[in-house]
TIMI-100081 format. One record per residue: x, y, z of N, C-alpha, C in turn; residue in three letters; residue number from 1. Coordinates in pm, whole numbers, plus 50000, padded with zeros to 5 digits. Each point is the difference from the previous one (the first is absolute). Layout:
TIMI-100081
NODE    n.X    n.Y    n.Z   ca.X   ca.Y   ca.Z    c.X    c.Y    c.Z  residuo  num
NODE      X      Y      Z      X      Y      Z      X      Y      Z      ALA  NUM
...
//
This chain:
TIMI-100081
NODE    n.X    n.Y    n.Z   ca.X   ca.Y   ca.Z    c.X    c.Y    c.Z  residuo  num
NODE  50085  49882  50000  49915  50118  50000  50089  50123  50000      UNK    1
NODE  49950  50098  49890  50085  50108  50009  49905  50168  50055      UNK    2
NODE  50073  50062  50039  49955  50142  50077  50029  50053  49846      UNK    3
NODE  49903  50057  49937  50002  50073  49874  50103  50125  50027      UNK    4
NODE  49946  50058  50090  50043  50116  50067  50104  50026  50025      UNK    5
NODE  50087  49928  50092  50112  49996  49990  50108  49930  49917      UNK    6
NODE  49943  49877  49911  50053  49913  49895  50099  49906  50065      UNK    7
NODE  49952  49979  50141  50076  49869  50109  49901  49899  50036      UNK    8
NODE  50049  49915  50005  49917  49829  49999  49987  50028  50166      UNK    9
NODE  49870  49963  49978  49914  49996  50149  50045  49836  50093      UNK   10
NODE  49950  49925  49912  50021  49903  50062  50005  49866  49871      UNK   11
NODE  50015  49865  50069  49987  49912  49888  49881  49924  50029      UNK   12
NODE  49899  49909  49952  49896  49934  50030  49959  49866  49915      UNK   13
NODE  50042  49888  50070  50004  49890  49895  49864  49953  49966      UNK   14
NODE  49962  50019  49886  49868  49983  49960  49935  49831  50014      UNK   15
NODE  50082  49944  50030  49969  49826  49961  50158  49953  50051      UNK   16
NODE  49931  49848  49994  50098  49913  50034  50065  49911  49855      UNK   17
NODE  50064  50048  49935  50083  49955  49855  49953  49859  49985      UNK   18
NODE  50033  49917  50102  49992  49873  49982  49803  49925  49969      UNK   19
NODE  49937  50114  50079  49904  49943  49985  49877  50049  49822      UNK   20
NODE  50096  50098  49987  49953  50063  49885  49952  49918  49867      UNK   21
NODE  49853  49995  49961  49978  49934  49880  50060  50033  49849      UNK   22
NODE  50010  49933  49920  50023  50052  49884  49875  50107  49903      UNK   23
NODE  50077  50095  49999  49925  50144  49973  49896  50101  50115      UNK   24
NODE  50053  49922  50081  49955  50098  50117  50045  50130  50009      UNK   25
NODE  49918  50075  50041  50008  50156  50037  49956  50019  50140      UNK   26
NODE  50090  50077  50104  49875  50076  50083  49982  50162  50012      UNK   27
NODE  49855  49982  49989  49943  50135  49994  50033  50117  50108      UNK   28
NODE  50042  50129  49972  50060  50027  50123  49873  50143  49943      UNK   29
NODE  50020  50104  50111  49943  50136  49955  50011  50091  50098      UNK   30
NODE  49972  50098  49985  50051  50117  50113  49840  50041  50064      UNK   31
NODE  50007  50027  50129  49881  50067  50021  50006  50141  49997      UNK   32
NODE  49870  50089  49987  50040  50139  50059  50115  50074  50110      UNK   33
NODE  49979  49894  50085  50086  50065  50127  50156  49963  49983      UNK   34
NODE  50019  49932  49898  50165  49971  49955  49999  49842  50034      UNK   35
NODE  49889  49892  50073  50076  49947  50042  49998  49874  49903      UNK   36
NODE  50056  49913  49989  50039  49903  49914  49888  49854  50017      UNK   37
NODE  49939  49951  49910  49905  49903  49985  50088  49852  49902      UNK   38
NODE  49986  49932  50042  50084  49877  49969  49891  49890  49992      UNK   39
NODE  49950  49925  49879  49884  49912  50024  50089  49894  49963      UNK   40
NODE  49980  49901  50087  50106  49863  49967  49955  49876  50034      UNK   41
NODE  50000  49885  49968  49960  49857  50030  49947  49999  50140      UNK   42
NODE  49899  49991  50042  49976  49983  50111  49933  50129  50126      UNK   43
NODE  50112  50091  49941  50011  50106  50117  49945  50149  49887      UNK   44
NODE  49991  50116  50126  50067  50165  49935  50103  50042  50089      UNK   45
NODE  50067  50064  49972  50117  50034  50037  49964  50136  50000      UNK   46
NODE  50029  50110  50112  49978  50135  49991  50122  50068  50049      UNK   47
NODE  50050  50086  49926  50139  50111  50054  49958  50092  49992      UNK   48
NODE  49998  50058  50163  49966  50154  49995  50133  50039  49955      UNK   49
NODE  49988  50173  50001  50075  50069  49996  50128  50017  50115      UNK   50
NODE  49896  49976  50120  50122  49991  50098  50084  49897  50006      UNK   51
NODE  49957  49942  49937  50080  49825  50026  49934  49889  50031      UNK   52
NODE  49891  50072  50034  49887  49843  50086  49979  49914  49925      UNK   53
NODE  49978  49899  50051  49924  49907  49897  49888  49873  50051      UNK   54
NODE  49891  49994  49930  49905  49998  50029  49957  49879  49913      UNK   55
NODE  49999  49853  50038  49930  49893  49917  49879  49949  50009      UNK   56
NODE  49963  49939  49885  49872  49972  50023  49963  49879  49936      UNK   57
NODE  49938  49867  50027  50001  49887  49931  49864  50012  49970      UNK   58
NODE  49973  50011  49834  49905  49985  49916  49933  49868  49959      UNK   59
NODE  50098  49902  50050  49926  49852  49932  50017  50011  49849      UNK   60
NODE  50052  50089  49910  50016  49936  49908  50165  49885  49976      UNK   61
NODE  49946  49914  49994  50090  49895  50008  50085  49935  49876      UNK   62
NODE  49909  50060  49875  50084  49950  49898  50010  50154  49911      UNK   63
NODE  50127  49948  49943  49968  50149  49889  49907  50040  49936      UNK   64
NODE  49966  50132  50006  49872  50069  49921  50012  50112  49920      UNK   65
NODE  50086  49973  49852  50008  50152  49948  49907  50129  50009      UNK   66
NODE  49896  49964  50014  49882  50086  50062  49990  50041  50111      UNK   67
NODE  50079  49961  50115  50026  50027  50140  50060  50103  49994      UNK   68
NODE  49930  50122  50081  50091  50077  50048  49918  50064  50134      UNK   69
NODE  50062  50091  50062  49933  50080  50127  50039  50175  49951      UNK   70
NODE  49914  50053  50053  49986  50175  50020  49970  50062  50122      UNK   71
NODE  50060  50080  50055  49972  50100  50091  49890  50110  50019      UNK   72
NODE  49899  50015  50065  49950  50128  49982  50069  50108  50031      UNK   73
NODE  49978  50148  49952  50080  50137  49991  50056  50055  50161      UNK   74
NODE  49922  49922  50095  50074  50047  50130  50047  49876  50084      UNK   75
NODE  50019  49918  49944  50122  49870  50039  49872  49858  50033      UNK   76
NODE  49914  50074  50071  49915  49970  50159  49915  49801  49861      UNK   77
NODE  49996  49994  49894  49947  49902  49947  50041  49909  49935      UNK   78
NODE  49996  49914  49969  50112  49933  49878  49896  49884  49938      UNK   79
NODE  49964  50011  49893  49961  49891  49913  50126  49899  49927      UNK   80
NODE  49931  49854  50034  50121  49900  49899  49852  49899  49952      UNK   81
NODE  50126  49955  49872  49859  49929  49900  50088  49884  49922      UNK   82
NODE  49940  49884  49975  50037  49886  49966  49952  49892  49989      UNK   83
NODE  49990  49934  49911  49931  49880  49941  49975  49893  50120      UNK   84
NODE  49916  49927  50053  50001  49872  50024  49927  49882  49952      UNK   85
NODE  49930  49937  50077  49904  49891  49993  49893  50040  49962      UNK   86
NODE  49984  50087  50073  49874  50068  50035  49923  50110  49879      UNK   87
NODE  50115  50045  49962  49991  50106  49880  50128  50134  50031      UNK   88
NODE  49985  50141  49985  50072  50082  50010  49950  50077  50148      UNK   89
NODE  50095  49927  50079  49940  50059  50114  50090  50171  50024      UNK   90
NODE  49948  50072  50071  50021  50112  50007  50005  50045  50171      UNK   91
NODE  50094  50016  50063  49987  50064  50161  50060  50131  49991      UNK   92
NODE  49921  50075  50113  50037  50123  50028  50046  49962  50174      UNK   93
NODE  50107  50088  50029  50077  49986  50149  49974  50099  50007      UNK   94
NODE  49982  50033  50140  50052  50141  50098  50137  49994  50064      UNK   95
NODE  50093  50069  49941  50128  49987  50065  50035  50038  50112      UNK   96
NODE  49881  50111  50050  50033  50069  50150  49977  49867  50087      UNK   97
NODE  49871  49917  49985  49975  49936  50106  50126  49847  49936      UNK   98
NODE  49984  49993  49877  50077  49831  49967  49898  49902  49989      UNK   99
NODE  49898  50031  49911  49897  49907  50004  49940  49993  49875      UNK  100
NODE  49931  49948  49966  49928  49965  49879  49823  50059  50009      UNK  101
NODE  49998  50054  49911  49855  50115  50042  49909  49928  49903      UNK  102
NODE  50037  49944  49866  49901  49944  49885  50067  49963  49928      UNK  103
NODE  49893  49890  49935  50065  49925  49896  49893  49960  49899      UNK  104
NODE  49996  50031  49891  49886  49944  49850  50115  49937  49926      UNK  105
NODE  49852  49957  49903  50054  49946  49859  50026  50102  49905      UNK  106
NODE  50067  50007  49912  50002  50051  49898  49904  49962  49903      UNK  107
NODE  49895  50131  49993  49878  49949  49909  50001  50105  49873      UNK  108
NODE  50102  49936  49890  50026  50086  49907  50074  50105  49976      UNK  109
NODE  50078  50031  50107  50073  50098  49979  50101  49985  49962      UNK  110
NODE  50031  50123  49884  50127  49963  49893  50093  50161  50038      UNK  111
NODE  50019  50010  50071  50096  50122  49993  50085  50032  50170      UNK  112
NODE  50082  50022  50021  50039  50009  50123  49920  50129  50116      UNK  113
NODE  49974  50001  50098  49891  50102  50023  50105  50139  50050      UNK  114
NODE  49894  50050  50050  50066  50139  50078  49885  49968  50128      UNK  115
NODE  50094  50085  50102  49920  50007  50151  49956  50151  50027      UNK  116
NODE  49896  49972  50009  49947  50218  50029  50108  50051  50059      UNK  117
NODE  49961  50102  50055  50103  50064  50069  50022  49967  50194      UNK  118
NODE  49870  49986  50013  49960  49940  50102  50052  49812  50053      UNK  119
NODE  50052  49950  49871  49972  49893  50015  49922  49889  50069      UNK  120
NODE  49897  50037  49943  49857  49917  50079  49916  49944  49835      UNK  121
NODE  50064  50032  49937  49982  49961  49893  50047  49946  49843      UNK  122
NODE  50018  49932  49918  50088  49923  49878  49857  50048  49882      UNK  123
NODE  50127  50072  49935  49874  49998  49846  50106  49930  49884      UNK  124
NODE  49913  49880  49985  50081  49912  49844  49929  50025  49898      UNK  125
NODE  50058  50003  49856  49947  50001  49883  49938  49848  50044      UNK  126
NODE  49878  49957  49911  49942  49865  49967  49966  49983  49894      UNK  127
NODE  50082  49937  49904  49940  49988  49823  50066  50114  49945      UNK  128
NODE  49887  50024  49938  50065  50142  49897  49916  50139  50030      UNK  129
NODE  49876  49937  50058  49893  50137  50030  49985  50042  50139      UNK  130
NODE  50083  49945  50111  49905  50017  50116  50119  50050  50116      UNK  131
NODE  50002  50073  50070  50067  50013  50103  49917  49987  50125      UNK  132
NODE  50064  49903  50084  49970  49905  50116  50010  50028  50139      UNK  133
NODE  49942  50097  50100  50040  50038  50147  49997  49909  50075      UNK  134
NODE  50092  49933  50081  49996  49879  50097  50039  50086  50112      UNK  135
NODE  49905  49970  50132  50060  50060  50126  50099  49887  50058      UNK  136
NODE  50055  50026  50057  50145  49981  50037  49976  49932  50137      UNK  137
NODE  49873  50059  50084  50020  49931  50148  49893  49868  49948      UNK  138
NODE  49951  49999  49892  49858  49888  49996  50064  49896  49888      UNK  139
NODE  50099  50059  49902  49997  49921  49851  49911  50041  49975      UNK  140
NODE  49849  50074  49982  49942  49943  49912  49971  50143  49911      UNK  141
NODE  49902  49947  49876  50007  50154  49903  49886  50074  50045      UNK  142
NODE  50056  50152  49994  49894  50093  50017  49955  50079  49916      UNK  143
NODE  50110  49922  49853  49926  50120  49908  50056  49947  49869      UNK  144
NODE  49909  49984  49903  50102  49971  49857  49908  50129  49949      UNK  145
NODE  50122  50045  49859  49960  50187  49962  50045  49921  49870      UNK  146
NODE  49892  49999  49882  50038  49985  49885  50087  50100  49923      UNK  147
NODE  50058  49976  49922  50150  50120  49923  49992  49981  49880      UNK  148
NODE  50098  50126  49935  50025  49961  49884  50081  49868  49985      UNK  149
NODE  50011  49921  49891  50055  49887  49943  50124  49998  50056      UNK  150
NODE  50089  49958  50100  50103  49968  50033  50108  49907  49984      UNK  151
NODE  50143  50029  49928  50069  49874  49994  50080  49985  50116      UNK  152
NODE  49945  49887  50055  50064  49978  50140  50137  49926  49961      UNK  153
NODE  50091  50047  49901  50142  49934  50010  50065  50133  50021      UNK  154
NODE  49948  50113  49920  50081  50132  49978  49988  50100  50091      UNK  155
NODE  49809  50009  50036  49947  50147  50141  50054  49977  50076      UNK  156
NODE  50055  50127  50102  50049  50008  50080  49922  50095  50055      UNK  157
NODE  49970  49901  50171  49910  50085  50073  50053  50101  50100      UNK  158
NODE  49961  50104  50032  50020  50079  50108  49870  50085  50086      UNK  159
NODE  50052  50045  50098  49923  50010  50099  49992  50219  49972      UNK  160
NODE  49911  50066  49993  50001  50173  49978  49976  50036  50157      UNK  161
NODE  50052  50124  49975  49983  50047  50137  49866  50008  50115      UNK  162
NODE  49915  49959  49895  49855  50032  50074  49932  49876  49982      UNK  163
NODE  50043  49897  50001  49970  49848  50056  49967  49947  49860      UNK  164
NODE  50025  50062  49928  49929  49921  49883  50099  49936  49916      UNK  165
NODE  49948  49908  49929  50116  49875  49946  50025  50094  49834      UNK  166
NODE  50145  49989  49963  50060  50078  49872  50042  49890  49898      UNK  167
NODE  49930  49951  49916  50040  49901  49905  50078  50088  49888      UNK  168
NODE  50103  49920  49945  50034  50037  49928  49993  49897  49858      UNK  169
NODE  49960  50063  49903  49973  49856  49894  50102  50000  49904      UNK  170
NODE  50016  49899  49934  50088  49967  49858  49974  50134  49910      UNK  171
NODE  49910  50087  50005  49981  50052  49899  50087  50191  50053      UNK  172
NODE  50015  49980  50118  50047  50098  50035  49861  50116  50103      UNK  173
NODE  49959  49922  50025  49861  50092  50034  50055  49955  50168      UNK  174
NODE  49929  50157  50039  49990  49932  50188  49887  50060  50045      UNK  175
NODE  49952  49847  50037  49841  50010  50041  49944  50020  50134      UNK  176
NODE  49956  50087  50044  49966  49976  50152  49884  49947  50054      UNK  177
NODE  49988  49911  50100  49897  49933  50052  49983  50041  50118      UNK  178
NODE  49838  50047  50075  50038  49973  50155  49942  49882  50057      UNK  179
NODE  50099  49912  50121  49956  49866  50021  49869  50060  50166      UNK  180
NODE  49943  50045  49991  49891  49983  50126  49863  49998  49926      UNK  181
NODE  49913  49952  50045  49852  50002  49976  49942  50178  49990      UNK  182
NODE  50048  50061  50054  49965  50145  50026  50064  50070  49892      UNK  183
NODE  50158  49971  49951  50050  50061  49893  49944  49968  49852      UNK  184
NODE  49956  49902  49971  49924  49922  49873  49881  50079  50010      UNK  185
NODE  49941  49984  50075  49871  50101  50010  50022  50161  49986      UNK  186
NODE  50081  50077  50068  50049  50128  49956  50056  50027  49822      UNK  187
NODE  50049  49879  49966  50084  50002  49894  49916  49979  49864      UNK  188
NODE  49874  49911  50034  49862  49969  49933  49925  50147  49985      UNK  189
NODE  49959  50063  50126  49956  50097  50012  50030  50111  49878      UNK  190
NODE  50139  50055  50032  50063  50064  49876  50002  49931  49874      UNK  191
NODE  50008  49941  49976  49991  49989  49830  49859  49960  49950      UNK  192
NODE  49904  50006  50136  49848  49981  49956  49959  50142  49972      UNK  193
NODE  50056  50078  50073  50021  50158  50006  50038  50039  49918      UNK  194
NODE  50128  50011  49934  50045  50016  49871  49912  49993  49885      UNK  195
NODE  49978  49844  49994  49873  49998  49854  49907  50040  50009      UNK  196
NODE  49920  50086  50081  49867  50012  50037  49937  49887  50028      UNK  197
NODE  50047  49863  50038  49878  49921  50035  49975  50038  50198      UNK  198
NODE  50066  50002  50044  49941  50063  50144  49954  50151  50001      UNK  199
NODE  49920  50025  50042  49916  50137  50061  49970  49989  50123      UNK  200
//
């Protein structure tokens, strides 16, 4: 790991054990907001703060899953990991303050890696090509699918706007804004019923 900033190696962090490594294995690593380091690996997550801490977590995924990986929400406090089993694509969310496991679903269609509100109390995934998907975070379960424009879930890249609402960005270069609450769809309906003259 390197300090951009100063252009001196922070520390070293062995991602895996060489020997146990499959042929064409990868592990998924990624940064969270807060700097700190996400490591999804056979079995476990591996977390490096910034200060040095480090923080594991055994996921049960037990065999390799190129589809496996874990994410942080924007203020450390959540962590989603996801990976194939028996069962189907199971999906857990942890609370890292307490060290526990808060929820866990299936993966029901979702093709895109999610984002966590800002709050993290919540995961919005693309699903298919038309639909973006709100799962609460303390239940698993969905609180909201918001139909969209046509989405290619290999290329959009999702983000989160300052005012809670989800920022797609599409293949075509367009950036679309959505808001994910029951109250914002309705405000957002409102206006463009307004716009055309069909509301009075």
């Amino acid at each position: 790991l390197w300090d951009l900033a100063t252009c001196r190696e922070r520390e070293t962090v062995t991602l895996y054990d060489a020997g146990t490594l499959l042929p064409g294995e990868g592990v998924p690593v990624d940064f969270a907001d807060d700097g700190t380091l996400v490591v999804h690996r056979r079995g476990d997550i591996l977390l490096v703060h910034r200060d040095g801490r480090r923080t594991r977590i055994e996921d049960g995924c037990q065999v390799h899953d190129p589809r496996g990986a874990a994410m942080l929400s924007g203020d450390g406090r959540r962590l989603l990991s996801w990976c194939s089993s028996a069962d189907g694509d199971d999906m857990q969310v942890w609370d890292l303050v307490d060290n526990r496991l808060i929820s866990s679903f299936v993966d029901n269609g979702y093709s895109f890696a999610p984002v966590f509100t800002a709050d993290g109390r919540s995961l919005i995934f693309v699903a298919g090509r038309r639909e973006l998907v709100v799962v609460d975070t303390d239940t698993g379960r969905e609180t909201l699918r918001i139909p969209t424009v046509d989405i290619d879930a290999t290329y959009t890249s999702l983000g989160l706007g300052d005012g809670g609402e989800v920022e797609v960005l599409t293949t075509a270069g367009d950036l679309v804004r959505y808001p994910v609450t029951h109250a914002g769809l309705v405000e957002a309906a409102c206006e463009l019923l307004l716009r055309d003259g069909e509301l009075r």
